[in-house]
Backbone of each chain as ProteinMPNN parsed JSONL, in Angstrom:
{"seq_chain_A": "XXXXXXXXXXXXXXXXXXXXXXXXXXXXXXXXXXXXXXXXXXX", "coords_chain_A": {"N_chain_A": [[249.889, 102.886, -117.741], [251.607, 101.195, -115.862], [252.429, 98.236, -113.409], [254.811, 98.49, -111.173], [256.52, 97.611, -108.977], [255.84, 94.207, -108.735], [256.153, 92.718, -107.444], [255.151, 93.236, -104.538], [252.503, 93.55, -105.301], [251.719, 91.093, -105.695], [252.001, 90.276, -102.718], [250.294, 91.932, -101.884], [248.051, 91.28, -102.897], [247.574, 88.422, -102.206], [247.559, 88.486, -99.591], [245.201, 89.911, -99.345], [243.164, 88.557, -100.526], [243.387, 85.939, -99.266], [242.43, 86.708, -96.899], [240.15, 87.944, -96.991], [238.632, 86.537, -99.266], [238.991, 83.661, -99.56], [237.883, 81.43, -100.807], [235.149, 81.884, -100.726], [235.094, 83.604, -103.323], [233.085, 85.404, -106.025], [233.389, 84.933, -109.399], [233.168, 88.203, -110.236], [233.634, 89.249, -107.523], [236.331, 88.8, -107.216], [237.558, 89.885, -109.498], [237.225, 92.333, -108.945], [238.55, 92.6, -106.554], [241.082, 92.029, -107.847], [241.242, 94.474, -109.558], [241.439, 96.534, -107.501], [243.845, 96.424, -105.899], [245.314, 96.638, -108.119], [244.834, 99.331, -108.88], [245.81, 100.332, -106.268], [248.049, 99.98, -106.698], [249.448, 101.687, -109.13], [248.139, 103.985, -108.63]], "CA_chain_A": [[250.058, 102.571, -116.332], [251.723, 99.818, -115.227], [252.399, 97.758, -111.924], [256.224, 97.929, -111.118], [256.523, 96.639, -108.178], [255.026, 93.222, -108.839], [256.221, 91.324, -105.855], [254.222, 94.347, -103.471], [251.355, 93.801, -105.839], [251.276, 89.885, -105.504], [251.912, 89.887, -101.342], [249.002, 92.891, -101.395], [246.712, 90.234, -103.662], [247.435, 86.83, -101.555], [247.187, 88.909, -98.264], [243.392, 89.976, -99.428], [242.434, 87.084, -100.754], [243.542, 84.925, -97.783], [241.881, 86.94, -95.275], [238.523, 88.071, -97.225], [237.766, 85.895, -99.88], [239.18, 82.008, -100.215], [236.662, 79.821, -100.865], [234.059, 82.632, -100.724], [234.437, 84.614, -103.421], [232.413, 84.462, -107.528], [233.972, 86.001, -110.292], [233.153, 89.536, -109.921], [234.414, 89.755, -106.035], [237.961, 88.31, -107.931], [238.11, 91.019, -110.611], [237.018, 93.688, -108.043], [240.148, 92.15, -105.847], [242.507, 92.534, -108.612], [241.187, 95.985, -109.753], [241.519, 97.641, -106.41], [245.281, 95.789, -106.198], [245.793, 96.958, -109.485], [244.636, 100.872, -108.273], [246.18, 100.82, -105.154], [249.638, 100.328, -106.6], [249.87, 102.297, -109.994], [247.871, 105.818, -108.742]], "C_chain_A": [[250.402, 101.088, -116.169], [252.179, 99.306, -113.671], [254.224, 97.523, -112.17], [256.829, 97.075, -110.21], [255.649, 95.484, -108.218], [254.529, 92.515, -107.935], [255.606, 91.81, -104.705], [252.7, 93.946, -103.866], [250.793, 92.294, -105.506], [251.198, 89.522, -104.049], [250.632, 91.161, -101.013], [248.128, 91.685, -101.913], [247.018, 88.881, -102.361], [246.579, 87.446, -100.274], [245.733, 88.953, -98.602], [242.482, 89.48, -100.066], [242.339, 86.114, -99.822], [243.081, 85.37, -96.561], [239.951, 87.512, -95.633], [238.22, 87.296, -98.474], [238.096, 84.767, -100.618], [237.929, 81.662, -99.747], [234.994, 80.613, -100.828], [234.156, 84.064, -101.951], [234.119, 83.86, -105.013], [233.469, 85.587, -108.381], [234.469, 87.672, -110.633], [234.128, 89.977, -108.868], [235.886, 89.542, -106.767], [238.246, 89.701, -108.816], [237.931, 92.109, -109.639], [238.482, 93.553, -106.799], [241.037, 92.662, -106.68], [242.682, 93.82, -109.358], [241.539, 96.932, -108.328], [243.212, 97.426, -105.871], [246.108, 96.744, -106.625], [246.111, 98.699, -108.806], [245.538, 101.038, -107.566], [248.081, 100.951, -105.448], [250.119, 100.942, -107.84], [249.461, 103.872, -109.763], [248.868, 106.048, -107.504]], "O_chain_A": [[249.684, 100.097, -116.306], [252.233, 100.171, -112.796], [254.79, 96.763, -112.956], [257.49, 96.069, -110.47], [254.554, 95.696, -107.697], [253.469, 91.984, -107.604], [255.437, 91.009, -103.786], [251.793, 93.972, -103.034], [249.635, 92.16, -105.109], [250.464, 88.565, -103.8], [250.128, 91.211, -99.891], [247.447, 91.152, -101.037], [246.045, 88.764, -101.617], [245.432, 87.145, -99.945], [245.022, 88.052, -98.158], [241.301, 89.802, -100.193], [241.298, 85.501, -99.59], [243.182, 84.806, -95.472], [238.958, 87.486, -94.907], [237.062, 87.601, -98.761], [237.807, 84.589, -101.801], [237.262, 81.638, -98.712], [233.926, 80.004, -100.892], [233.62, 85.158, -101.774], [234.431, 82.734, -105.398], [234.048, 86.622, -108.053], [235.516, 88.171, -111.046], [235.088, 90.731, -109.025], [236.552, 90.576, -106.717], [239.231, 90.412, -108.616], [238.859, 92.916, -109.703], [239.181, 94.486, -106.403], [241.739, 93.628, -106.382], [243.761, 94.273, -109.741], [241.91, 98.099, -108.45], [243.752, 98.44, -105.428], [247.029, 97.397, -106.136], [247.18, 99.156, -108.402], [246.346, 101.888, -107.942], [248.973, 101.568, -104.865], [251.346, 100.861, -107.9], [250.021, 104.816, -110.32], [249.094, 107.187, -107.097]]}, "seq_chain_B": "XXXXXXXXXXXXXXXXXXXXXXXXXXXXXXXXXXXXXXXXXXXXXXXXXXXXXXXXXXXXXXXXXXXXXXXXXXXXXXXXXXXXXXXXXXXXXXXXXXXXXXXXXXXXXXXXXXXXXXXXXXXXXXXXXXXXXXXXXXXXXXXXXXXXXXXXXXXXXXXXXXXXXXXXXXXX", "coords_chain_B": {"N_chain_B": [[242.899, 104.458, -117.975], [241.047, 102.827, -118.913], [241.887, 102.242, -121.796], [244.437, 101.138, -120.843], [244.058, 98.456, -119.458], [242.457, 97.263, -121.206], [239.002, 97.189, -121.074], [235.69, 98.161, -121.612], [234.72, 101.949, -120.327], [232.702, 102.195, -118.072], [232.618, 99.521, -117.233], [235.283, 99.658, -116.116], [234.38, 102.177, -113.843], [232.076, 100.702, -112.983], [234.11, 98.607, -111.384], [235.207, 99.979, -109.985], [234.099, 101.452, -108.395], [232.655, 99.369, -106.821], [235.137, 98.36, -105.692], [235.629, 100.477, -103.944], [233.31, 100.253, -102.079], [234.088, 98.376, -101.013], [236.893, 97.917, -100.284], [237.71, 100.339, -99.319], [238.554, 102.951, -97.287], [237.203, 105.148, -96.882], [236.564, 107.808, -95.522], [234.206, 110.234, -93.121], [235.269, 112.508, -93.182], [236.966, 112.318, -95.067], [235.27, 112.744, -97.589], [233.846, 115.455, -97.226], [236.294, 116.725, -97.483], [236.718, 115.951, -100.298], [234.342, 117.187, -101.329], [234.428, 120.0, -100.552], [236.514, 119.925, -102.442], [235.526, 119.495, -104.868], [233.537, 121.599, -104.96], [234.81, 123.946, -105.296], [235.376, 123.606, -107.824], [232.615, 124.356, -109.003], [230.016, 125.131, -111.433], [227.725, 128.05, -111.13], [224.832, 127.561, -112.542], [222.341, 130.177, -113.492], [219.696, 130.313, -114.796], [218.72, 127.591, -114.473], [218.758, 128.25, -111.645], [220.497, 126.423, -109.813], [223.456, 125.348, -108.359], [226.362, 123.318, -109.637], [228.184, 120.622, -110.161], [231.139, 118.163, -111.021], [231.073, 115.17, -110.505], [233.066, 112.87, -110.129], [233.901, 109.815, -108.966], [231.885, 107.54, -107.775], [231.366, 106.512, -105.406], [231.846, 108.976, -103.174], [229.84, 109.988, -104.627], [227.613, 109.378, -104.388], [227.697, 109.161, -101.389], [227.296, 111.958, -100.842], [225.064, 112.424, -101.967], [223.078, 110.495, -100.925], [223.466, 112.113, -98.28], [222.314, 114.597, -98.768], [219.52, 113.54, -99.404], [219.034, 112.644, -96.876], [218.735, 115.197, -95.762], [216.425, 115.939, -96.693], [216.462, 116.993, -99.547], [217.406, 116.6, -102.786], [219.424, 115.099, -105.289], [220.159, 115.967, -108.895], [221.354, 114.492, -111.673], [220.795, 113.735, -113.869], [221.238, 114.383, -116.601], [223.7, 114.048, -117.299], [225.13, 111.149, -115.45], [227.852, 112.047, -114.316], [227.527, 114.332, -113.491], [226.451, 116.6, -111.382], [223.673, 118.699, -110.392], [222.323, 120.408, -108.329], [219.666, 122.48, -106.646], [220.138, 126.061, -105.653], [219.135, 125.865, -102.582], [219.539, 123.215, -101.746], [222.106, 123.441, -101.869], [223.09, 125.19, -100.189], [222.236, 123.737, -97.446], [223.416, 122.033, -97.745], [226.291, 122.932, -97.43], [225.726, 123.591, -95.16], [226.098, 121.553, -93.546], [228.506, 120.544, -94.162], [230.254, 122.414, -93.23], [232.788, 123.414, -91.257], [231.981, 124.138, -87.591], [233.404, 125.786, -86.693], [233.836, 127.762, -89.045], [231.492, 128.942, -89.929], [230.199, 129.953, -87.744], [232.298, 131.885, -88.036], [231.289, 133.322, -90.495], [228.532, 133.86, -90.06], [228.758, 136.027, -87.926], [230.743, 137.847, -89.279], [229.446, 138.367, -91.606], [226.632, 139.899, -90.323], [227.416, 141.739, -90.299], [227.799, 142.623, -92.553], [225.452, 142.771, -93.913], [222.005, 143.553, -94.855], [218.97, 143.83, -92.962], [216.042, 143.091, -91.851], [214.5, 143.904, -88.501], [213.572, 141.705, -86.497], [214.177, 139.628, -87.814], [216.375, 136.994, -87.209], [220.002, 136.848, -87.861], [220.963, 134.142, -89.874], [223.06, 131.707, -90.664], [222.234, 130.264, -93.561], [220.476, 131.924, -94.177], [222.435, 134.221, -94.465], [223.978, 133.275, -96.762], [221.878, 132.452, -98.527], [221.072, 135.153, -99.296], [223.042, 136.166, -100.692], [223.817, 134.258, -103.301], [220.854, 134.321, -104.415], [221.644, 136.932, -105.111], [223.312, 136.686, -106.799], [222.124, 135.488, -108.615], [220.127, 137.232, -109.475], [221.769, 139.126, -110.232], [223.894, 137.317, -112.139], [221.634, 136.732, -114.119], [220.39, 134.776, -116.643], [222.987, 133.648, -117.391], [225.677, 131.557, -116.841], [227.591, 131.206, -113.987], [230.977, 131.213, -112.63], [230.984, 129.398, -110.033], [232.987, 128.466, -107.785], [235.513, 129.051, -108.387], [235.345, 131.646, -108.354], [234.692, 131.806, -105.482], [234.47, 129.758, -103.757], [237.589, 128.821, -103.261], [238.732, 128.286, -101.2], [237.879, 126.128, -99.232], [237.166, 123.674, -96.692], [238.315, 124.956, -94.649], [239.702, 127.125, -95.029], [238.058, 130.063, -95.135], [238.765, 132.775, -95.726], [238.846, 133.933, -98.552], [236.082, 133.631, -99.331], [234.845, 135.018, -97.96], [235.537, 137.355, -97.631], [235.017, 138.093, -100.35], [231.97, 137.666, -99.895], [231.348, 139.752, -97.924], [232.123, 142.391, -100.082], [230.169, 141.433, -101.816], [228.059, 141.607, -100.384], [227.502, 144.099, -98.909], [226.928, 145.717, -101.196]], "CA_chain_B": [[242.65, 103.494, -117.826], [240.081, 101.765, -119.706], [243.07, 101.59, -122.912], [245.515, 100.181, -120.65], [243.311, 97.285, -119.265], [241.406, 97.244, -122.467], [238.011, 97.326, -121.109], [234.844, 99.192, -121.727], [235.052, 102.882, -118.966], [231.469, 101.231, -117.503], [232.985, 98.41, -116.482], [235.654, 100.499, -115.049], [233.603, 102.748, -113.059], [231.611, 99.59, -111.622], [234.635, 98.039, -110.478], [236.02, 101.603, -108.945], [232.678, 101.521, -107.338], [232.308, 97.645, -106.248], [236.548, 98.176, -104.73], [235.526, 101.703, -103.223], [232.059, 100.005, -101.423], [234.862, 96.501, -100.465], [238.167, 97.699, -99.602], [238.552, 101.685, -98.903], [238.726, 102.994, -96.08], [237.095, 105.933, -97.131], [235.325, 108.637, -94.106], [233.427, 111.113, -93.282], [236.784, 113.904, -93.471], [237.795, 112.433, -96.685], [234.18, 113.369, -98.351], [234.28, 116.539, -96.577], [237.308, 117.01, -98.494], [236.401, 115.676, -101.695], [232.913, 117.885, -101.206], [235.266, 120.788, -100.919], [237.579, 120.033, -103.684], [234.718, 119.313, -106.317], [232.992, 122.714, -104.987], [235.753, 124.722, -105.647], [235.447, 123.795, -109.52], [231.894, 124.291, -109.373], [229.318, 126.413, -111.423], [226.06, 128.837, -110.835], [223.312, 128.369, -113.375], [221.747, 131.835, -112.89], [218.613, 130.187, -115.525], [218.448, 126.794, -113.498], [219.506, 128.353, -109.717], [221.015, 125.577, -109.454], [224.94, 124.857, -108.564], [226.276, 122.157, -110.831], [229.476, 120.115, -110.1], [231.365, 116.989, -111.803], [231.723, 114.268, -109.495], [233.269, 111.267, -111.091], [233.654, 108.937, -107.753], [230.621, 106.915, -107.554], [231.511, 106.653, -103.689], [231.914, 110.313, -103.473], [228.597, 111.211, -105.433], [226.659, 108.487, -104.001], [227.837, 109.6, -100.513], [226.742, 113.166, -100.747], [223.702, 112.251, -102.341], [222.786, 110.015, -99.87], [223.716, 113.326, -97.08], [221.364, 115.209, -99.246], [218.215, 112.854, -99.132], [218.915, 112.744, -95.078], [218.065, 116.712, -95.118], [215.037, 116.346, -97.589], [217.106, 117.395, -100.761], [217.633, 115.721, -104.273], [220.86, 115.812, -106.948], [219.82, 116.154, -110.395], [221.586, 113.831, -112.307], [219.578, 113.368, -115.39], [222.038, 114.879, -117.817], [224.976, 112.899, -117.087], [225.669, 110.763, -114.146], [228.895, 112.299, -113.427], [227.017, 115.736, -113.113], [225.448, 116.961, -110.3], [223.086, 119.635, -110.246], [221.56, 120.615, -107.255], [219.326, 123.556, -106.215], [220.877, 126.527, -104.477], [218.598, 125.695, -101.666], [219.643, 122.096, -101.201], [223.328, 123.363, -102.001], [223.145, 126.149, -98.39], [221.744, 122.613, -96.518], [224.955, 120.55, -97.577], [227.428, 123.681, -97.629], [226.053, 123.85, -93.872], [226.146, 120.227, -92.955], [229.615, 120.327, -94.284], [231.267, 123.651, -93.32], [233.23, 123.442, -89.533], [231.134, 125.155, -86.9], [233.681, 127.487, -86.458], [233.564, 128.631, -89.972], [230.13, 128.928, -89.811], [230.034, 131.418, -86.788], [232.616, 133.09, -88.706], [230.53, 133.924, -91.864], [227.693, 134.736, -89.699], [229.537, 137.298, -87.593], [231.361, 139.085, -90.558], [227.868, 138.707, -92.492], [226.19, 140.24, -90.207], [227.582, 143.956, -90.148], [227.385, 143.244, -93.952], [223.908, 142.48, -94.705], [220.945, 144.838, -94.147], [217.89, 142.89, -92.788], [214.679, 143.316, -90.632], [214.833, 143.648, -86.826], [213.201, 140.486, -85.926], [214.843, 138.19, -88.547], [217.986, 136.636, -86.915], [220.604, 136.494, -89.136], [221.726, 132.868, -89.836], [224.215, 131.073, -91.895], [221.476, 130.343, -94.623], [219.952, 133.183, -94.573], [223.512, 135.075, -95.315], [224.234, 132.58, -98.078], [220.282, 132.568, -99.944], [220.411, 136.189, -99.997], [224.755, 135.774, -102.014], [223.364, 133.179, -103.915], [220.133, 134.856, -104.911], [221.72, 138.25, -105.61], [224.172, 136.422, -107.467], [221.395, 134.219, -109.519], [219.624, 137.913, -110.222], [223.068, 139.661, -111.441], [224.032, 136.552, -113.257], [220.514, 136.147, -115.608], [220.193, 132.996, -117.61], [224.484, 132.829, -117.909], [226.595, 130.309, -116.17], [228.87, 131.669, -113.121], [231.978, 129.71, -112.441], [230.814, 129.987, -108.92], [233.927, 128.078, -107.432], [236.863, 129.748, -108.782], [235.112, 132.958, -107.449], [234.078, 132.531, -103.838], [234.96, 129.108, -102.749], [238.914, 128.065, -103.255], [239.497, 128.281, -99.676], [237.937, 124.654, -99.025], [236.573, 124.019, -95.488], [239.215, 125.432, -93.151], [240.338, 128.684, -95.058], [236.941, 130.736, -95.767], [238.689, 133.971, -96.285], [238.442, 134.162, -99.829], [234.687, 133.138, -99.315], [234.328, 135.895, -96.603], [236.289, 139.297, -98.518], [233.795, 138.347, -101.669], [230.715, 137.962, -99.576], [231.092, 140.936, -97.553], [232.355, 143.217, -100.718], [229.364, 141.326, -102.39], [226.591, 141.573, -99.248], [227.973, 145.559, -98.612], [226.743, 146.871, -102.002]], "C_chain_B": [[242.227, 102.419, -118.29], [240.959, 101.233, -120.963], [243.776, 101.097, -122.024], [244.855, 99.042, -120.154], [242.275, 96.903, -120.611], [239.998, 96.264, -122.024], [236.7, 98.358, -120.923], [234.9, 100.366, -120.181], [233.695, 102.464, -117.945], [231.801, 100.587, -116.949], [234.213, 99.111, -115.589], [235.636, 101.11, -113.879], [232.874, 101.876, -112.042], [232.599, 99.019, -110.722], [235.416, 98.834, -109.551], [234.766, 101.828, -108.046], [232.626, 100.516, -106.226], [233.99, 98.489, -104.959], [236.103, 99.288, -103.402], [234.495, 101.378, -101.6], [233.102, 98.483, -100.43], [235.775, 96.997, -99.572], [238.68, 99.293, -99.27], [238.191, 101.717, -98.225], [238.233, 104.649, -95.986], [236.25, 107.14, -95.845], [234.852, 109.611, -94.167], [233.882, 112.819, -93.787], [236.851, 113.679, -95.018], [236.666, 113.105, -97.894], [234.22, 114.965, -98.648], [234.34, 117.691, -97.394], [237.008, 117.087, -99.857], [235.106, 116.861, -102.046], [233.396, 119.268, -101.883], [236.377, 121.113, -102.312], [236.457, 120.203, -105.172], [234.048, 121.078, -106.248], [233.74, 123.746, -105.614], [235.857, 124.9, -107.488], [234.309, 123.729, -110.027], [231.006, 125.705, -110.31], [228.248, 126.627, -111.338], [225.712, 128.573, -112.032], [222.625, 129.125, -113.201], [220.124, 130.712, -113.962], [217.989, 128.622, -114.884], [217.986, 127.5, -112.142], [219.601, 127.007, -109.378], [222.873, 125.622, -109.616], [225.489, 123.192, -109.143], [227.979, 121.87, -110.685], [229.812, 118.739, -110.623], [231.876, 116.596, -110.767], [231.968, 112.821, -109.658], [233.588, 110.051, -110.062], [232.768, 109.038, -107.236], [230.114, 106.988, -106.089], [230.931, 107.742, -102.738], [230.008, 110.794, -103.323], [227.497, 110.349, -104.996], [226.815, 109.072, -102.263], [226.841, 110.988, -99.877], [225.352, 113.031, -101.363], [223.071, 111.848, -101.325], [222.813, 111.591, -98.203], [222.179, 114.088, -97.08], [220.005, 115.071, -99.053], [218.276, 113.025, -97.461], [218.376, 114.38, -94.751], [217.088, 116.505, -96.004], [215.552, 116.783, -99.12], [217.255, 115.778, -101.502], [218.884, 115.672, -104.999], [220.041, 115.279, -107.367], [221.023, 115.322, -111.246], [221.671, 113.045, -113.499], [220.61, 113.438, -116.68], [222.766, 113.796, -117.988], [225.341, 112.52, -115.554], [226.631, 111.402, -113.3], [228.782, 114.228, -112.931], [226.277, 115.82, -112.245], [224.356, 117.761, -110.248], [222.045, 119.88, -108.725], [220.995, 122.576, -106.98], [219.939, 124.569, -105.105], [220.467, 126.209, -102.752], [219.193, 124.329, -100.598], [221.312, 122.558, -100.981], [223.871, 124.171, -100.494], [222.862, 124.797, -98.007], [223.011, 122.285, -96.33], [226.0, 121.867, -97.097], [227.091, 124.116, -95.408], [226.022, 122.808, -92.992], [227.839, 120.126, -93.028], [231.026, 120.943, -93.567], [231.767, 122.987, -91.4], [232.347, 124.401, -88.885], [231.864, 126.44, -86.652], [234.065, 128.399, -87.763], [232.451, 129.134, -90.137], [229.91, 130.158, -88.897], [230.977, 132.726, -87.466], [231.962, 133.788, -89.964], [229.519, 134.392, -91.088], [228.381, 136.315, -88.842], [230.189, 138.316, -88.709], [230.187, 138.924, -91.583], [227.106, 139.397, -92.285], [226.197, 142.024, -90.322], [227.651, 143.855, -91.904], [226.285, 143.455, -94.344], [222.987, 143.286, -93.602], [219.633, 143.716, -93.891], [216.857, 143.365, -91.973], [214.934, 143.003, -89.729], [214.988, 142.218, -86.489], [213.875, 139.361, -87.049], [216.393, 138.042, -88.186], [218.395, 136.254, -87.972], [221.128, 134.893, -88.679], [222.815, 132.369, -91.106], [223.468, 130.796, -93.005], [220.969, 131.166, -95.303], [221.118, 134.18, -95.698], [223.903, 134.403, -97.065], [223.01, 132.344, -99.675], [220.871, 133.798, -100.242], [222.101, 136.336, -101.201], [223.639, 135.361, -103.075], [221.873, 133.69, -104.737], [220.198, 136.504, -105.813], [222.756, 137.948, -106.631], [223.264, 135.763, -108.983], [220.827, 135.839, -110.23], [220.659, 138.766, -111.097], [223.622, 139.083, -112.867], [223.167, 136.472, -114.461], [220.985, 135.138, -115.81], [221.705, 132.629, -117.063], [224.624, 131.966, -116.77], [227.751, 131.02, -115.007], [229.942, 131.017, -112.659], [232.264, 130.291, -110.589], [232.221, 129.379, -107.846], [234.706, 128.192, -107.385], [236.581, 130.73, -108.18], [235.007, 133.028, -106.332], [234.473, 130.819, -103.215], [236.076, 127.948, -102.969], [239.45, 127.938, -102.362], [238.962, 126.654, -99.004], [237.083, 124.733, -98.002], [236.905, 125.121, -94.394], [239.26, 127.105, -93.757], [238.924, 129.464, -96.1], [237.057, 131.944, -96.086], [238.192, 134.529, -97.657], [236.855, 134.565, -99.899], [234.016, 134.729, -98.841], [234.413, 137.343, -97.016], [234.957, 139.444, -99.22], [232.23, 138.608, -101.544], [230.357, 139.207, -99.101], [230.966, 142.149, -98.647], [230.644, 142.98, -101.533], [227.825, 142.102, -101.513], [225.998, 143.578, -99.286], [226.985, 146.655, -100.079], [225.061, 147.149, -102.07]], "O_chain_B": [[242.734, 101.3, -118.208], [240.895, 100.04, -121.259], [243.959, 99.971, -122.486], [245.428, 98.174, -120.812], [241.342, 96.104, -120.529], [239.812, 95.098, -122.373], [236.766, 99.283, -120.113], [235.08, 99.857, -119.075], [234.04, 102.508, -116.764], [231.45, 100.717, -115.777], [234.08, 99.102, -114.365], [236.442, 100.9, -112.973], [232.877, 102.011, -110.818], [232.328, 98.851, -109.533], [236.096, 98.455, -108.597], [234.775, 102.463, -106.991], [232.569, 100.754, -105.02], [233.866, 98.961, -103.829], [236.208, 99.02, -102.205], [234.678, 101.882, -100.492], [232.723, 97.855, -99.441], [235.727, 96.753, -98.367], [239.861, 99.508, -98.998], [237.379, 100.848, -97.904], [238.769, 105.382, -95.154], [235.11, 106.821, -95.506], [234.91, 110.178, -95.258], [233.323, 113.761, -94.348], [236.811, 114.513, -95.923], [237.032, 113.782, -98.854], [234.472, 115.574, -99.688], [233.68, 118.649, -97.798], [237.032, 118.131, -100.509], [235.094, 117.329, -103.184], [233.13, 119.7, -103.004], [236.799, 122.125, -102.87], [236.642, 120.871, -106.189], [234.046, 121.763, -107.27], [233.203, 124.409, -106.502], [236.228, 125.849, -108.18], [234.214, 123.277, -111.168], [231.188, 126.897, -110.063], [227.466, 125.68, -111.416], [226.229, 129.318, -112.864], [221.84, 128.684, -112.362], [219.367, 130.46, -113.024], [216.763, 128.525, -114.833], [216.88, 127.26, -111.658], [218.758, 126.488, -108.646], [223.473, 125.856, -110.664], [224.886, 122.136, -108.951], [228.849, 122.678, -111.009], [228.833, 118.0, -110.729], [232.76, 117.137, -110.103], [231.243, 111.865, -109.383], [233.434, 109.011, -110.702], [232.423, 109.936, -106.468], [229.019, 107.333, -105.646], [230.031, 107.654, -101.903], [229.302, 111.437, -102.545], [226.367, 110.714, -105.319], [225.721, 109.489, -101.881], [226.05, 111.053, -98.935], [224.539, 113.867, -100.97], [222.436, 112.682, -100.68], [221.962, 111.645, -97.314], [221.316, 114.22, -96.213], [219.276, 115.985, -98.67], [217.353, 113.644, -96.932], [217.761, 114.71, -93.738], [216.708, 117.672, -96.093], [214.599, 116.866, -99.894], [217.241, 114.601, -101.142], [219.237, 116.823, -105.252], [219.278, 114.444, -106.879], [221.888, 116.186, -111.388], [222.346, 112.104, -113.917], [220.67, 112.592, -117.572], [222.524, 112.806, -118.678], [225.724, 113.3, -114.682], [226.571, 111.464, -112.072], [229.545, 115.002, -112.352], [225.297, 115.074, -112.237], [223.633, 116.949, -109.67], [221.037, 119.224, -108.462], [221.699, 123.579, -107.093], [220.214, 124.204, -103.962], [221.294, 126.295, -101.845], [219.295, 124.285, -99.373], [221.861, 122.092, -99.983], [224.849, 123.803, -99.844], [223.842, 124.303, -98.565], [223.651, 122.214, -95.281], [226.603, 121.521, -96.081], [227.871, 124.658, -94.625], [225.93, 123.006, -91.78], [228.449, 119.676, -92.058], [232.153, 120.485, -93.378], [231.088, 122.299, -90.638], [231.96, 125.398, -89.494], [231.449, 127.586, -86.479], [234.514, 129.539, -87.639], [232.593, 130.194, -90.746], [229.482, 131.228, -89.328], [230.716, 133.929, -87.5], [232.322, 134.929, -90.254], [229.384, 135.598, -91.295], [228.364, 137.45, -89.319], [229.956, 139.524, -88.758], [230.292, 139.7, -92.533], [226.5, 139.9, -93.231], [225.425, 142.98, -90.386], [227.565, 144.9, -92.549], [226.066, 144.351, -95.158], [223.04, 143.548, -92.4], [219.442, 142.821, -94.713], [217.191, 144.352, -91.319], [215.562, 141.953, -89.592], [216.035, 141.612, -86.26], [213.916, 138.172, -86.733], [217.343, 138.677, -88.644], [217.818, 135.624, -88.858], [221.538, 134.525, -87.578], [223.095, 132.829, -92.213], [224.182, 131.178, -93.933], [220.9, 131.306, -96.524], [220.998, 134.623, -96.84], [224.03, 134.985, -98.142], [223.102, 132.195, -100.894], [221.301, 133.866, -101.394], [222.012, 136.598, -102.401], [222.772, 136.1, -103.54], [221.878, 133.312, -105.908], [219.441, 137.045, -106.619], [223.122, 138.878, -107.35], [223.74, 135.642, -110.112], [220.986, 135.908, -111.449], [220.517, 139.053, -112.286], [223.793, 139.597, -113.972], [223.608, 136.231, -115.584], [221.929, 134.608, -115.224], [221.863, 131.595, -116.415], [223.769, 131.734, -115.915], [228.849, 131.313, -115.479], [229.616, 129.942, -112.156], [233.088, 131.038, -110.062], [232.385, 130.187, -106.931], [235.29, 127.642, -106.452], [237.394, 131.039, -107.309], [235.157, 134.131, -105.807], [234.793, 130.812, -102.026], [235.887, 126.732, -102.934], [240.607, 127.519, -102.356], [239.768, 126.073, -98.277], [236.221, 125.611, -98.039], [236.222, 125.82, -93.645], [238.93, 128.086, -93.09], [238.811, 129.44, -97.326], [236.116, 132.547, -96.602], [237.323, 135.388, -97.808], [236.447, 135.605, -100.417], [233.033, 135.333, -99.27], [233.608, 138.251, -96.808], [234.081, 140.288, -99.034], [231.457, 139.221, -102.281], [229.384, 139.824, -99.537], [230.036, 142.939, -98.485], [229.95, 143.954, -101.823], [226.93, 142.832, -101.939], [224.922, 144.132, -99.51], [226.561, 147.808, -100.001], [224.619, 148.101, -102.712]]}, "name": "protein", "num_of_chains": 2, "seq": "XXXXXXXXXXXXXXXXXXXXXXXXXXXXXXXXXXXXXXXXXXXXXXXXXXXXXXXXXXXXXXXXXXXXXXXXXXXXXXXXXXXXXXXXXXXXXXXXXXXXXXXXXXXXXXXXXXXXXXXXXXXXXXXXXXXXXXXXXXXXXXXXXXXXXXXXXXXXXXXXXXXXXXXXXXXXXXXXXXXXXXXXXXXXXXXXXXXXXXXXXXXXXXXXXXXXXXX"}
């Protein structure tokens, strides 16, 4: 499985980082960001 | 999954959990659904009486669990997490928390001219489904029934299937 659309995958990641978690989030919340990213655009 | 990100399926599962609890949008229909879909591939332990389904979304199985405890019921879980087991008893509670009301009046109505009962005991939607479910647990013995493929592939909305098998079942 990979991510083809990249450039969908990187304006889905900024968008939900910039509205739930700059400057508030720890490590985990980040990998749980880029896993659900990840999900939402390869299934 | 876990080979193409090359990490342990644990860590997987937590973060399909953590995203599921963050960013879905998941409701009370989509469970429902999911409730329905997992039932459908579930089976009878006739040596338990218990119905026993694999529910690999944490969300999901944490959801309906959670439903479960709200009526006084348990899942069984012990084996393997992604197994359910629940008593037929608790499984009539959810299957009537879940079902549409107007499937519900329909199984009692076409239940009732099936099933033989005592004056004074109104028939109800539990009632029709213990005595299935019990006549099914004493036919079955100890084995395993693949109770889902048999009696409920119709889901929420389409209970015919459900409804032919009970009556042909209730009738004899």
């Amino acid at each position: 499985m990979k991510v083809t659309d990249k450039e969908q995958f990187a304006i889905e990641f900024i968008e939900q980082y910039a509205t739930r978690g700059f400057g508030s989030m720890t490590k985990n919340d980040f990998e749980v960001l880029v896993f659900n990213c990840y999900v939402s655009m390869v299934i | 999954m876990s080979l193409d990100l090359q990490i342990p399926e644990t860590k997987i599962r937590r973060l399909a959990y953590e995203s599921d609890l963050k960013y879905s949008q998941i409701t009370e229909a989509d469970i429902k659904t999911a409730f329905f879909k997992k039932v459908a591939k579930s089976k009878f332990r006739g040596d338990l009486n218990k119905v026993e389904f694999v529910i690999e979304n944490k969300f999901i199985r944490t959801s309906i669990g959670a439903q479960l405890k709200k009526m006084g019921h348990y899942a069984d879980s012990s084996f393997n997490s992604e197994i359910t087991r629940i008593h037929i008893e608790s499984f009539i509670d959810l299957l009537a928390c879940y079902y549409p009301e107007k499937a519900i009046e329909r199984i009692v109505k076409e239940g009732k001219s099936a099933i033989s009962h005592e004056k004074n005991t109104p028939i109800t939607f539990k009632l029709i489904l213990r005595k299935f479910l019990e006549g099914l647990a004493a036919e079955s013995g100890k084995k395993v029934v693949d109770l889902g493929a048999a009696y409920f592939t119709g889901g929420a909305e389409n209970i015919t299937p459900l409804l032919s098998k009970l009556k042909s079942y209730l009738s004899v």
